[in-house]
C-alpha atoms as a printed R data frame, in Angstrom:
   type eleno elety resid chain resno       x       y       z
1  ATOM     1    CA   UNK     A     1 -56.229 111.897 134.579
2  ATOM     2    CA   UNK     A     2 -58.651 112.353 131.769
3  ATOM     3    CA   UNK     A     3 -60.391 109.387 130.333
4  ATOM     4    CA   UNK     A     4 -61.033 110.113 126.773
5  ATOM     5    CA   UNK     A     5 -64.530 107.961 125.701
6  ATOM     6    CA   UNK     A     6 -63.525 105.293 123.126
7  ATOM     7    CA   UNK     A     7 -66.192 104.999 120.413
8  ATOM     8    CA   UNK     A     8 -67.422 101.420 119.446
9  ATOM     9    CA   UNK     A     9 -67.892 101.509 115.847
10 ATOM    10    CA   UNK     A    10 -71.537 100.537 114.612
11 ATOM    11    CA   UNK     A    11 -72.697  98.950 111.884
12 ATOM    12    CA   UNK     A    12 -75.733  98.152 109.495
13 ATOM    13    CA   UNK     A    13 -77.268  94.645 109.070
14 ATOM    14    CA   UNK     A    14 -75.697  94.329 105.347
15 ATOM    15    CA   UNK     A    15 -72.372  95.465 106.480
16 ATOM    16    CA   UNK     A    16 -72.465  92.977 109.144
17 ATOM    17    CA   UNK     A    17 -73.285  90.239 106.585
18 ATOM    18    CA   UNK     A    18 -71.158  91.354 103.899
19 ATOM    19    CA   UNK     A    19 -67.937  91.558 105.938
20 ATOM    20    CA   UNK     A    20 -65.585  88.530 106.062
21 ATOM    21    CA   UNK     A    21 -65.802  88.979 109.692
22 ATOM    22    CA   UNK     A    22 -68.088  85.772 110.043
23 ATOM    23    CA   UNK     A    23 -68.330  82.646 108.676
24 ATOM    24    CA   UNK     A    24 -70.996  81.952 106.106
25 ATOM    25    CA   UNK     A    25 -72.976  79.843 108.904
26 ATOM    26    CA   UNK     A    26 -72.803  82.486 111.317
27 ATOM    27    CA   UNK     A    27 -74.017  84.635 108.557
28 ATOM    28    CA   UNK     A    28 -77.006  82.933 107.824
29 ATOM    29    CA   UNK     A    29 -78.070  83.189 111.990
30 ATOM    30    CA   UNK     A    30 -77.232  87.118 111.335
31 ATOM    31    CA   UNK     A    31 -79.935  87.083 108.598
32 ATOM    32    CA   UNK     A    32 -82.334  86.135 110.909
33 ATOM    33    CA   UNK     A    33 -81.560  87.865 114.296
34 ATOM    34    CA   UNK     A    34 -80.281  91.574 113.030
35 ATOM    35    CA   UNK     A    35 -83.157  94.131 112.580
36 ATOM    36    CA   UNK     A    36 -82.696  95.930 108.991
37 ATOM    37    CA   UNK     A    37 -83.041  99.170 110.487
38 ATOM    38    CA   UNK     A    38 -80.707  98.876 112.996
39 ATOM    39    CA   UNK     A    39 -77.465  99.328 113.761
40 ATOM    40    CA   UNK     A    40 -75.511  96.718 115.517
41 ATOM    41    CA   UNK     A    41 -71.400  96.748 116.988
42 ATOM    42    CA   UNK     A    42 -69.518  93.474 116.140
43 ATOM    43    CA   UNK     A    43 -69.949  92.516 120.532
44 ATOM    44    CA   UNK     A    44 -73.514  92.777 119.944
45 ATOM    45    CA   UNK     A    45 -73.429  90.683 116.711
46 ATOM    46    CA   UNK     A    46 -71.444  87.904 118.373
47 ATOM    47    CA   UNK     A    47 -73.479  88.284 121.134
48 ATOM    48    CA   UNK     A    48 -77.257  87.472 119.470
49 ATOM    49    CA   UNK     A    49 -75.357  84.354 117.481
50 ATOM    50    CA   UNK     A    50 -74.741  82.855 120.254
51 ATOM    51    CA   UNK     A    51 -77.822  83.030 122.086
52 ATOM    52    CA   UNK     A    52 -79.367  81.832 118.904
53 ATOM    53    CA   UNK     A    53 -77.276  78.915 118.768
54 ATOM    54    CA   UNK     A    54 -78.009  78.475 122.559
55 ATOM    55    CA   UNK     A    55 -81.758  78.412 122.641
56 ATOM    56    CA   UNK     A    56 -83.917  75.851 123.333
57 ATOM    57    CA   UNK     A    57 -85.446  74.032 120.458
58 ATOM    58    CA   UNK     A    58 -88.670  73.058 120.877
């Protein structure tokens, strides 16, 4: 059987934020966290919100 690679689409920081895939408070963590020159899938977005959110505040 041939397993055909599935391509995670990627996306810039402003087309992260400017989606209505997250909530306006999750939006605000994404301005901090998400490099302008990168590109980021919506797994890794989710992903570095909730570290954020789970970090130790000092």
């Amino acid at each position: 059987m041939i397993k055909k690679e599935v391509e995670v689409p990627v996306f810039t920081k402003s087309q992260i934020i400017d989606s209505n895939q997250f909530s306006p408070n999750k939006k605000d963590v994404l301005h901090a966290v998400l490099k302008d020159d990168s590109s980021y899938t919506v797994e890794q977005a989710e992903k570095l919100i909730n570290e954020f959110v789970k970090r130790k505040v000092m």
